[in-house]
N, C-alpha and C positions, 0 to 999 in steps of 0.2 A: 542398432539392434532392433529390428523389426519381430513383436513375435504373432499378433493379432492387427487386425484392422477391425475400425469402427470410424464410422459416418458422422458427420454433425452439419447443420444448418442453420445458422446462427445469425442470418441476417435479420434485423431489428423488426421487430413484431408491429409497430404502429407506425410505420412508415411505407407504402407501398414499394414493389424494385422502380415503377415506373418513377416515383420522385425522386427516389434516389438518385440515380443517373438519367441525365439530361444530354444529349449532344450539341453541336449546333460548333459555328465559327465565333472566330474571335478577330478584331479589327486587322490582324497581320495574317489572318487565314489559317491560324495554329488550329489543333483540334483538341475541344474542352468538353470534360465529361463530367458534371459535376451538377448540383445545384448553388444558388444559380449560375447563369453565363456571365460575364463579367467583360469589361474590356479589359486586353492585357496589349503594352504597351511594347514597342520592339526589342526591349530587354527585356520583356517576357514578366514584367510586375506585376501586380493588378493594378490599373488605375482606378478602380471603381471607388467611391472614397467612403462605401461601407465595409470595405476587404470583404465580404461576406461572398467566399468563394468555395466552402460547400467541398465533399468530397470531389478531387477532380483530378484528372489526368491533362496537363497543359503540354503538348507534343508542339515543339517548338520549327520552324522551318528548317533551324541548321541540325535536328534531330537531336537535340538538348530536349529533356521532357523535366520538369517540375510535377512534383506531387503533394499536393495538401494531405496538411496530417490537423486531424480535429480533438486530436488527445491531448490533455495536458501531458508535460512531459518533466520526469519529477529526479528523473535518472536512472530511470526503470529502460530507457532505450526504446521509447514507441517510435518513437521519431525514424529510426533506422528500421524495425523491424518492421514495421505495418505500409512502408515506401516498398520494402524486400516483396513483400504479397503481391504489390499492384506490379510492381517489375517484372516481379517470374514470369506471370499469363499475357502481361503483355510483350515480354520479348524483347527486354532491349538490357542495353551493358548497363552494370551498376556504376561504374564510373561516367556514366550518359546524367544521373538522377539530381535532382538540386532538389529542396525540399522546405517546404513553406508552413506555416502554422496556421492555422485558421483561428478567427474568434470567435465567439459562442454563439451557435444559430437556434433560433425557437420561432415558433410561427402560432398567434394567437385564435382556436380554433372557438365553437359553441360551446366546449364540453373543459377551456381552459388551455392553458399552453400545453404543446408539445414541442417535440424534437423536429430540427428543419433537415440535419443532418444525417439523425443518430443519435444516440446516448452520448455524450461529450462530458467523459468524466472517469478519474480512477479511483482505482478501492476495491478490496478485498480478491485482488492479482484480477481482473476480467478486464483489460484495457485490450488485450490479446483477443483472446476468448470472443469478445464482442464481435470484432470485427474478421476473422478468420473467414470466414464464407466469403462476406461482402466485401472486404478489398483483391480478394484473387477477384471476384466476378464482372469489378471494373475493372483489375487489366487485361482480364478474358475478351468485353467487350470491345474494347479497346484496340486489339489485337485484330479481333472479327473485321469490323469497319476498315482497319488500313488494309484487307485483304480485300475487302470486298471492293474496293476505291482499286484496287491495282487490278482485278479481274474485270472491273467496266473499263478500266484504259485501257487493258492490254485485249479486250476484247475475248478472254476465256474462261472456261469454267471454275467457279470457286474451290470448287475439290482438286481443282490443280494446282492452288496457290497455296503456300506457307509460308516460314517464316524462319529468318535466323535473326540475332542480333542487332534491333536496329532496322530492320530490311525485310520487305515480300519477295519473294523470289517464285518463279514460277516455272520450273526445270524443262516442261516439254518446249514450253515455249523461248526457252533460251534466256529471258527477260530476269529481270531485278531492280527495283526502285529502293531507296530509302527513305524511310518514315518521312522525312520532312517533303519530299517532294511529295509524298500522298493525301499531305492534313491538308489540304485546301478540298482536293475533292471529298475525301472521308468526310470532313464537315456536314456536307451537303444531302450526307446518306441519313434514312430514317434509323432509329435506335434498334436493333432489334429485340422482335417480340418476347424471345424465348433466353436465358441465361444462358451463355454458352458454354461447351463443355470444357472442364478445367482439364489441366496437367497430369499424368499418371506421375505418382512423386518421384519417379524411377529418370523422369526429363527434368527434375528441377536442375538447374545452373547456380541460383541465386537463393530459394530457401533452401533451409536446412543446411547451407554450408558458411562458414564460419567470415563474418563479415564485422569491419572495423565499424565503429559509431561515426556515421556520417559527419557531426558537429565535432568532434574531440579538438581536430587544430582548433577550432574558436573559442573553445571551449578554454584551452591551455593555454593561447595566446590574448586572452581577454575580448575576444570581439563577442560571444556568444552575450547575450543579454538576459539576466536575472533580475527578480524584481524591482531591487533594490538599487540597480543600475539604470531605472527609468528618467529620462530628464525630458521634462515637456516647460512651453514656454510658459512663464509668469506663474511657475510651482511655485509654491509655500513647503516650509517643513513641520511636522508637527510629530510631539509627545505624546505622552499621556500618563502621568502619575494615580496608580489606579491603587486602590483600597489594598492597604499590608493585610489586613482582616477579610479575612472569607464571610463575603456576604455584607460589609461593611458599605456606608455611607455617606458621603460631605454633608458635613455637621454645618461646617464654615469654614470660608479660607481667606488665608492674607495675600494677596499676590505683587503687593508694590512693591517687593524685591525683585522678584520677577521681570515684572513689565521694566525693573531700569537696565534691564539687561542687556547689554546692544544688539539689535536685530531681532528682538521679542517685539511678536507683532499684536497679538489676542492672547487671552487666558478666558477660560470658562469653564464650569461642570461641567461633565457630559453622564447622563444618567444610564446606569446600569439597571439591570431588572430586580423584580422583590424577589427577596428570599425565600427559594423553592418554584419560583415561577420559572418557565424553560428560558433557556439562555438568548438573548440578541446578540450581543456583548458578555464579556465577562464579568465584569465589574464597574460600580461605580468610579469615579474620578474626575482628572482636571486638565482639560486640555492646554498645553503649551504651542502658539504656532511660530514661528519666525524663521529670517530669511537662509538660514540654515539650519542643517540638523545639531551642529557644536549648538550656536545659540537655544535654538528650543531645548536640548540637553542641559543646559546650564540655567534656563531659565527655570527649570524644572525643578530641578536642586536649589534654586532659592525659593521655591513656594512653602509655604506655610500653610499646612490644611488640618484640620481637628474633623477627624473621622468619628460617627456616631459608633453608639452601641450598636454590638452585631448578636445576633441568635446563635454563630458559629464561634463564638469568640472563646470560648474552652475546650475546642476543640483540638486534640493530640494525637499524636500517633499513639504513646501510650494506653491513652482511654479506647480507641479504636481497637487495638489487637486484645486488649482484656475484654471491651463487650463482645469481642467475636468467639472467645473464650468460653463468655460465659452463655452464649447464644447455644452452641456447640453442645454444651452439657444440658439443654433442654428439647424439644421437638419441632422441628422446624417444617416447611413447605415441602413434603414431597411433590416433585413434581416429573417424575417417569418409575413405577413400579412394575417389574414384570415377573413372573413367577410367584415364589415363596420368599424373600430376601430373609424375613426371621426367621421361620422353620429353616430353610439351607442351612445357615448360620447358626442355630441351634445345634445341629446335625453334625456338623461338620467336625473333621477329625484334628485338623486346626485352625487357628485364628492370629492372623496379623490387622495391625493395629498402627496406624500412624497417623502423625499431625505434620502440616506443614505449611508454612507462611509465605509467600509471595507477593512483594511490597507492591506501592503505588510506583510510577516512572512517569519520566517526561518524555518528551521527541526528542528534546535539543537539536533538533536539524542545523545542519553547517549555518546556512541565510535563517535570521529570524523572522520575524511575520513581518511584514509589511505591504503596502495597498498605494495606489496611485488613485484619483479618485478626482474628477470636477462635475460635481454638481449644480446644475442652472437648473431655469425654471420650467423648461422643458425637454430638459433630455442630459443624459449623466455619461460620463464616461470613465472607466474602469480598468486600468491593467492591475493586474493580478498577479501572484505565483499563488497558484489553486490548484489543488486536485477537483474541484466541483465548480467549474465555471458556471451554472445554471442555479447553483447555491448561493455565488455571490451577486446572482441577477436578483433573486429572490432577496437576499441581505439588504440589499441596495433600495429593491424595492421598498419594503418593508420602516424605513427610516427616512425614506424621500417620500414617499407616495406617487412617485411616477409610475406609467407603464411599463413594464418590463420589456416592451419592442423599441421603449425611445431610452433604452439601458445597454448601452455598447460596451461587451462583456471581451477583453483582449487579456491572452492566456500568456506569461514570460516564462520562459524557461525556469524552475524550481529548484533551489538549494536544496533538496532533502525536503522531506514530508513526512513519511512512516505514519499518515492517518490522520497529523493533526492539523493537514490542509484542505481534511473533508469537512472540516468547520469552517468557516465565515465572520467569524466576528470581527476579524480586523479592516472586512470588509466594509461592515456597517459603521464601525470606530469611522475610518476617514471618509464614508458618505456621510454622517454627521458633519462632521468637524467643516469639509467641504459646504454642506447644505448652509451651516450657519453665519460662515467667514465669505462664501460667495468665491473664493479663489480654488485654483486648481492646488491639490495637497496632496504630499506624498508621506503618511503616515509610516513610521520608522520606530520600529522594538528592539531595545536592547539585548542583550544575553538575559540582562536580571529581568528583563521584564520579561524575556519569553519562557524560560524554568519558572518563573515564581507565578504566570498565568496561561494556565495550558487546560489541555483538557486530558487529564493524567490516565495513565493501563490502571485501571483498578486493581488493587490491592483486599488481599481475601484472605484466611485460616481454612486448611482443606484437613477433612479427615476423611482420611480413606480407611474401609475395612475389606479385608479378604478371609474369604472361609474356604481351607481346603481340603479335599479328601486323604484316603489313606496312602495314596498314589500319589498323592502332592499335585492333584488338579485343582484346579479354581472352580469351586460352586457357587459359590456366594458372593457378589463384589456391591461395595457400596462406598459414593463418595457423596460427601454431605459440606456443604461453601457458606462461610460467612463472610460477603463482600460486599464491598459499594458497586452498585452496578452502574453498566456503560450507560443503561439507558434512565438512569435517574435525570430529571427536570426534563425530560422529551417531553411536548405536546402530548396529554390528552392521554399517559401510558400510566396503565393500572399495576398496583403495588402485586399482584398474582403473577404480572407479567415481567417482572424486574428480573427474574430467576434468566431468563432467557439468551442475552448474550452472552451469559458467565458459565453457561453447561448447556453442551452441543449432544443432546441426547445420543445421538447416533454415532460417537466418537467412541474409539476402540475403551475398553473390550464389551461394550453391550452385546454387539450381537454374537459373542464368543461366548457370554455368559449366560445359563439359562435364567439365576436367579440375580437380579441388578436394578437395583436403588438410587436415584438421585434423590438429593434432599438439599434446601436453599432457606436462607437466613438474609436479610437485608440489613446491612451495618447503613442508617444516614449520615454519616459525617458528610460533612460540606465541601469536600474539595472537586472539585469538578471531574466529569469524568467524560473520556473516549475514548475513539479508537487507536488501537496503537499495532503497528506489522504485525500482523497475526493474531489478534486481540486473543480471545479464549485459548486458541490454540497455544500458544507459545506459554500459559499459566499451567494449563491443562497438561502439555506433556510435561513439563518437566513434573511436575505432579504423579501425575499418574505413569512415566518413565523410572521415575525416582523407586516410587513402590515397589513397581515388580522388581527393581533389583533386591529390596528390602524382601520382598515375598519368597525370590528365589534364593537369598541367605539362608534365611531364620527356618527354611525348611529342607534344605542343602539338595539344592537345584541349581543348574548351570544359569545365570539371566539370559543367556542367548535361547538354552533348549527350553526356557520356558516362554518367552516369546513367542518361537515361531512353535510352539506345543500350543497357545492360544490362535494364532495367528491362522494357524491348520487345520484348525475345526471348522471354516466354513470355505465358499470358495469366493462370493458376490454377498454383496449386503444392499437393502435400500440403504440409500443418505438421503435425508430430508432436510439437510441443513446446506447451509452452502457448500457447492464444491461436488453435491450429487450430479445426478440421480443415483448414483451407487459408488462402494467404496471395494477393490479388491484387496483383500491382505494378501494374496500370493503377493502383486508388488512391492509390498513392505517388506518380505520374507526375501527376497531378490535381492533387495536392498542390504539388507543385516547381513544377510551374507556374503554380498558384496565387500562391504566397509570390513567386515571383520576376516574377511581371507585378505585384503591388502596390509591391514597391521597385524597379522599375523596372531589375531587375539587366542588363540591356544596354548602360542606359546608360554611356560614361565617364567616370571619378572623376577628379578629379585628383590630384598624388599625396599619400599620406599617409591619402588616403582608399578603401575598401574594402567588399566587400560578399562574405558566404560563406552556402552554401546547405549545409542538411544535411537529412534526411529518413530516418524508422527503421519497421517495423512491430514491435509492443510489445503482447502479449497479447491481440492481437487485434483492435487501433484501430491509427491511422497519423496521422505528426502530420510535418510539416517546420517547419521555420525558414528566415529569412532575414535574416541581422542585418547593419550597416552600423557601418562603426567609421570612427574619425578618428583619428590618429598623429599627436604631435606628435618635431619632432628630437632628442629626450631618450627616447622610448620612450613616454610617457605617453599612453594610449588612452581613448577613449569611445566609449561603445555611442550610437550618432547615431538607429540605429532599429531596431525590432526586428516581423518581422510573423513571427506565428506559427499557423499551421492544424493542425486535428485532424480524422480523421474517425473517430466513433466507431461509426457505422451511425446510430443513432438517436440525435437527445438528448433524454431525458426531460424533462429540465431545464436547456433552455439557457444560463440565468443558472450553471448548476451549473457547467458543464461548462467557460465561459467562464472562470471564477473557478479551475476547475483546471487549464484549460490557461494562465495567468496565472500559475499559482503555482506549476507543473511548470517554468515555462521560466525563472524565477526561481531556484529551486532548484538548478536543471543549471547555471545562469551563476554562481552564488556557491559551487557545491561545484567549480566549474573555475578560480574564480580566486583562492582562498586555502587552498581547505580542504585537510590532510595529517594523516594521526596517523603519528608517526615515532615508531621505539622507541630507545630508548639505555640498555644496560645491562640491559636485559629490562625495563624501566621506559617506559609511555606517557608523552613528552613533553607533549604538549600537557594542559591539564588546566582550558582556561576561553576564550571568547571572547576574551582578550587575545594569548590564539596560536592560537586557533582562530578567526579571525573572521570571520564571517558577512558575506554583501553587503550597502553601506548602500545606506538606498534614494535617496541622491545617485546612485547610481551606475544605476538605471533610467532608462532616456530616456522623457521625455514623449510621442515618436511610439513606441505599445508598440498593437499590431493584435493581438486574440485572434480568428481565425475558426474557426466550428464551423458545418464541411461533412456536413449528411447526407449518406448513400449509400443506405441501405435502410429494411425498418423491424423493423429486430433491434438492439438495442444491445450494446454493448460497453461495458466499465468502462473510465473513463478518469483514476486519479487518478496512473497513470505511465506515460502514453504519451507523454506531451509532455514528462518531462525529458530524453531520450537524443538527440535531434538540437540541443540547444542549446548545448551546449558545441562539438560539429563545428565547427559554424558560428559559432562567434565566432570560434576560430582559424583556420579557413580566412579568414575575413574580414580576421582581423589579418596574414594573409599575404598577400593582395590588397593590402592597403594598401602592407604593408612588404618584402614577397617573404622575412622572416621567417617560417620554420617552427616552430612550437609540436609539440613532440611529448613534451612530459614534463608532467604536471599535477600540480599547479596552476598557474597563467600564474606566478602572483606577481611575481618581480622579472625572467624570463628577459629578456623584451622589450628593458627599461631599458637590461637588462646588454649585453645583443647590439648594441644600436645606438648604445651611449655607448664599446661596448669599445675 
């Protein structure tokens, strides 16, 4: 569904096109476009023994083409999808593509490092976004060249020559070469000056239509490589026993149980940073190395450590939601006023009124953290599962004191991330451990150790108010947070500015509302904090979802006609926040009404049964839900159905996108109905799927709808658009059913408790 077009240009700002793409031959006469040139080897490898092979099209003789991909790849599918861009313009069969990873390129300038490639790194869905321009314009070039190499052979003019699959053909002339017979001379042609003209989307073959992930057999079959499947020669294994206490430090330790452990090689501290200083590491601790990871595991368990006093050491969840409490009932940071908010509100011919809690959470990614890591005395090397390959250059740095150009940064395929791989610190954990021990080390985190040291979604108390007219419109809207913020122990970041990951000024209904309040409280408990799929967003809607169903109750309004009654008041909004320049509500409106004509949400339930609608905009896509639930007398719920829509603008890769909006709304349902990390004692409780448990997939309905709505043809990233409406909507739904209100998450036992009380 095409309904507008809009333009974008998004090839990377501090890298010229001319460094980008490079031409030239390669020692078998293939044609390489990339920085830099590299020798490739008659299977078509790199031999070059720094791989540092740069965005590049490798067009092989037997017209087999390889294509580097410089993204981490975390399961988000760049791997497939950003290969799909250079394929289309340059015209050749997707079953032709083999497809290679690069390691992190930076080139050290006057002014500090930059990018050799591009931006090499993902986060906050722009792994897409980035490269949309500049990978179609290498295989545009690409394209160009093999045409222009077959117009000097065949001796005719270039506007007689095109192209099918694989092949220049050139019709008056009767003639036709394929690719591999062209790259030796194509080599030899200068790059041209100007970007050549892309695809009208009307000739694509390859984007936009629905293509499998290139890796999946290796993926299924074990050959795909994850961090923690790294094996280099003369590894070590190591631990790390790190402080139960937030903020805590080795007082003194015993280790000669330890060290009699078989195959316990070293034991030492390894020093964490002070309390309230921004993070390196997470924690202080005690490194275990030996010649496997059982051993170092086992060595681990026999150490004997006596941790000091901590400043965080009475720190609970209890204490945390009462001071946010009592935060609440006094006057906090406003930080966006516009209008009148008290006169409105004064004014106004009613008034709702809500609170609602939204805990701290982990990642639990499938793979837990781990690092490969050999540090010598002049030059380090590095495999990773990262989302910030150029983070763990800097980590590395940072603990070695090497150059960053003699820090060879290699990117492994990623077990899961959701954010908490845009951190580094297990990075810097085994360039220590490495720097100290002199041996190559492949640092290895358990379950416990990855829930119980993370860098958690902040946990916040929201009060929302609304004041509305006699008409039952919204005049007044104000939401006021007391939370630990993302950007707590960041370098150099002032306590004014803490409000700012946690409320995204420009997030619906501001500009719907004339009169609209933000107001912000800073809770410091000590438990570390980041990014997590959809950071604010995902707190924020179910928040502010939750309300307007509460809004359109208590003043007996439909929750859909009051949405798209807010949603209609404007037509384009600035966004200043990620995900801008601007935000439309018609595609929300599109959306809601999508999901709700598929389940049929006018229809009447009978009772027990339910349906709740939510809808968010998230970095610059738009996704709603519509889920349906069943309530039995005892409190006991099932999800009955679930229809879920995105609109991402374009989808490159429909199967992709389908599979992410599947696994976003998933996500959002199992981090809404058990997950919490509670502190006791300054001590993370939870420490394993047995109190942290994950949704089984009993608990997905068989009626489960993923649609993927184009709107234009610019795309947006979509691997956390679709978790933040998913949770709204199951508890609005559970309140449809039961006139139960959910306002504290995780569901867990409330329901039970409420309806058996």
């Amino acid at each position: 569904m095409r309904i507008k077009n809009h333009t974008s240009s998004q090839t990377p700002a501090d890298l010229s096109r001319r460094r980008f793409i490079i031409a030239g031959s390669t020692i078998t006469g293939s044609l390489l476009l990339g920085i830099p040139l590299v020798s490739v080897a008659a299977n078509g490898a790199a031999s070059n023994e720094s791989s540092r092979i740069g965005f590049f099209i490798n067009i092989l003789e037997n017209g087999d083409v390889i294509i580097g991909n410089a993204q981490p790849e975390i399961g988000q599918g760049l791997r497939t999808t950003l290969p799909m861009l250079v394929s289309e313009e340059l015209d050749i069969s997707w079953d032709k593509v083999r497809i290679e990873s690069m390691p992190l390129g930076i080139v050290k300038t006057a002014d500090g490092y930059t990018w050799k490639y591009g931006g090499q790194g993902v986060g906050g869905s722009t792994g897409l976004t980035r490269n949309w321009t500049f990978q179609r314009e290498v295989g545009a070039t690409g394209r160009l060249m093999l045409m222009q190499a077959a117009a000097q052979m065949w001796n005719v003019p270039l506007e007689q020559c095109s192209t099918k699959p694989g092949m220049v053909v050139c019709e008056p002339a009767g003639k036709q070469a394929g690719y591999g017979e062209l790259v030796k001379l194509a080599s030899t042609l200068p790059l041209p000056e100007t970007a050549p003209a892309l695809k009208p989307m009307d000739q694509y073959r390859i984007v936009g239509k629905p293509k499998h992930n290139k890796e999946v057999r290796d993926i299924i079959t074990g050959k795909a490589k994850f961090g923690s499947d790294t094996q280099m020669p003369g590894m070590r294994y190591a631990v790390i026993l790190r402080s139960p206490v937030l903020n805590g430090t080795v007082a003194g330790f015993d280790d000669s149980a330890a060290r009699a452990v078989k195959g316990v090689l070293d034991v030492f501290p390894v020093e964490g940073p002070a309390p309230g200083a921004p993070y390196h590491i997470l924690a202080h601790g005690v490194a275990v190395v030996a010649n496997s990871t059982w051993a170092a595991i086992k060595g681990r368990k026999a150490l004997k450590v006596e941790w000091s006093q901590s400043p965080n050491q009475d720190d609970s969840s209890e204490k945390f939601w009462q001071q946010n409490r009592e935060m609440l009932a006094t006057q906090g940071q406003v930080v966006h006023d516009q209008g009148d908010f008290p006169t409105a509100l004064a004014a106004a011919h009613s008034v709702v009124k809500h609170t609602y809690e939204v805990p701290f959470v982990s990642h639990a990614p499938l793979e837990p953290q781990n690092c490969y890591a050999w540090v010598q005395d002049d030059k380090a090397h590095i495999i990773a599962p990262t989302q910030s390959p150029s983070g763990a250059s800097r980590s590395a740095n940072a603990v070695t004191g090497l150059d960053r150009l003699d820090i060879k940064v290699e990117m492994s395929r990623v077990g899961g991330a959701f954010g908490r791989r845009l951190t580094t610190d297990y990075v810097a954990e085994v360039c220590i451990i490495s720097k100290k021990t002199g041996w190559p080390i492949q640092l290895v985190w358990t379950r416990d150790d990855d829930i119980r040291n993370d860098f958690y979604r902040p946990g916040g108390t929201h009060e929302l108010i609304a004041g509305l007219d006699d008409k039952g419109q919204v005049t007044a809207w104000s939401q006021r947070l007391a939370s630990g913020s993302k950007y707590y122990r960041r370098p150099d970041m002032k306590d004014e500015d803490l409000w700012k990951p946690e409320l995204y000024v420009d997030d619906f209904p501001r500009a719907m509302v004339e009169n609209f309040r933000l107001e912000y409280f800073h809770n410091f408990i000590g438990l570390p904090r980041g990014s997590w799929r959809g950071p604010a967003h995902v707190v924020n809607a179910f928040v502010i979802q939750s309300f307007l169903d509460e809004v359109a109750h208590e003043t007996g309004q439909d929750p859909l006609a009051l949405r798209l009654e807010l949603l209609g008041r404007i037509e384009e909004q600035p966004y200043g926040n990620h995900g801008g320049p601007t935000m439309t509500p018609g595609r929300l409106s599109r959306l809601l009404k999508f999901v709700s004509e598929r389940i049929d949400y006018s229809r009447p339930r009978p009772k027990g049964r339910g349906v709740g609608i939510a809808a968010h905009f998230t970095f610059g896509g738009y996704a709603a839900h519509a889920i349906e639930v069943s309530v039995d007398s005892k409190g006991e719920f099932t999800i009955e159905r679930i229809v879920a829509a995105i609109d991402c603008g374009f989808a490159v890769n429909p199967n992709a996108v389908e599979a992410q909006l599947q696994g976003a709304t998933i996500d959002g349902l199992s981090t809404a109905l058990e997950l919490e990390i509670t502190v006791n004692e300054g001590r993370v409780v939870q420490k394993n799927f047995n109190n942290y448990p994950l949704m089984k997939i009993d608990r997905v309905p068989a009626l489960f709808e993923a649609h993927v709505m184009n709107y234009d043809d610019t795309p947006t990233g979509v691997g956390e658009i679709g978790v933040p409406p998913a949770a709204p909507a199951l508890t609005n739904a559970i309140f449809a059913a039961t006139g139960v209100r959910i306002r504290k998450l995780p569901i867990a036992d409330q329901l039970r408790e409420k309806m058996t009380a």
